[in-house]
N, C-alpha and C positions, 0 to 999 in steps of 0.2 A: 504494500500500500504506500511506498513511499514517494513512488511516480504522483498518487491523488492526494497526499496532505498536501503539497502545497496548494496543488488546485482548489480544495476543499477552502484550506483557509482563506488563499487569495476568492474563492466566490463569497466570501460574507458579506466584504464592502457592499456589491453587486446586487445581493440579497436587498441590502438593506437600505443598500440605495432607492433602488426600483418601490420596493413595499412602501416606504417614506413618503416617494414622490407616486405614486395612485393616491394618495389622499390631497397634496396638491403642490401646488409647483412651489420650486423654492430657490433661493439663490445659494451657492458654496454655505457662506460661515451661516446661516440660516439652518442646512441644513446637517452638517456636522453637529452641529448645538442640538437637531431634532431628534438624531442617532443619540447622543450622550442620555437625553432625556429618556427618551423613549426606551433606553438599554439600563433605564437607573444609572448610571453612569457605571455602568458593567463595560460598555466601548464605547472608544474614542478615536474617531479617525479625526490623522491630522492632514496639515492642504497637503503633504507628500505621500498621502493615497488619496484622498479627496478628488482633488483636481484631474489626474490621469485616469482614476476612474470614470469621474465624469466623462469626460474627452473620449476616453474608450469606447462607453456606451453613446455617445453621441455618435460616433464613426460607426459603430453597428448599427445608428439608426434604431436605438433602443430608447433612447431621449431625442428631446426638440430642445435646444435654445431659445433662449429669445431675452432680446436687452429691452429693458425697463427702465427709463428715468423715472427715478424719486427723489426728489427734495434734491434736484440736480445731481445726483449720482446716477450712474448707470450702473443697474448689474444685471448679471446676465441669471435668467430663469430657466429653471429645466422641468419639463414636463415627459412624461412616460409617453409611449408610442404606442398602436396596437402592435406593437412588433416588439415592444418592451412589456408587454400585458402577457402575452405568450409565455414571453423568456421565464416573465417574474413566476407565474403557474411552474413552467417546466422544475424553476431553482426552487420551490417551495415546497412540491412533493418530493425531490429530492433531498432536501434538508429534514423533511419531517420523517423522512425512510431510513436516514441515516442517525438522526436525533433519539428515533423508535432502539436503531439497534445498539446505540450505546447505553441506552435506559436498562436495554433488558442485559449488558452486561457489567454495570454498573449495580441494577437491584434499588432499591430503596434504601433510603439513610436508616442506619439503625441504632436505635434510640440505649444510650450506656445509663 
């Protein structure tokens, strides 16, 4: 399995990016800040996975861009694609298939 730990880990960003942004669009530090929360600040992505992720998923055509002036700033907004709606399904039943078989090799916490 040591070809798919990285894969596996490198897919969480990706996970959690995608699930994040189906609820609705957001910009970088918006959305890093929504991971942190949303994870209890269990994770933390910083702009040096952030950002390439982003960008990745943009190049798959898995996200939309799109710049936004606010209060004279522009940032740039990412929204999910149906082509990121898919992906996000395919990475969700995969995490919940593999999340299943380390529960059942793990067991339950047992109470001392």
């Amino acid at each position: 399995m040591a070809g798919s730990d990285r894969a596996l880990v490198s897919g969480i960003p990706e996970l959690l990016l995608l699930q994040l942004l189906t609820r609705r669009s957001m910009y970088g530090y918006e959305l890093a800040k929504a991971v942190r929360v949303a994870s209890r600040d269990a994770i933390s992505i910083g702009e040096g996975v952030l950002y390439p992720a982003l960008h990745a998923l943009e190049h798959k055509r898995l996200l939309r861009a799109r710049h936004r002036s606010i209060d004279g700033r522009t940032r740039i907004y990412y929204e999910v694609t149906a082509r990121g709606r898919a992906r996000l399904a395919h990475l969700t039943a995969e995490w919940r298939r593999l999340a299943g078989g380390v529960a059942a090799v793990i067991g339950r916490p047992r109470h001392v």
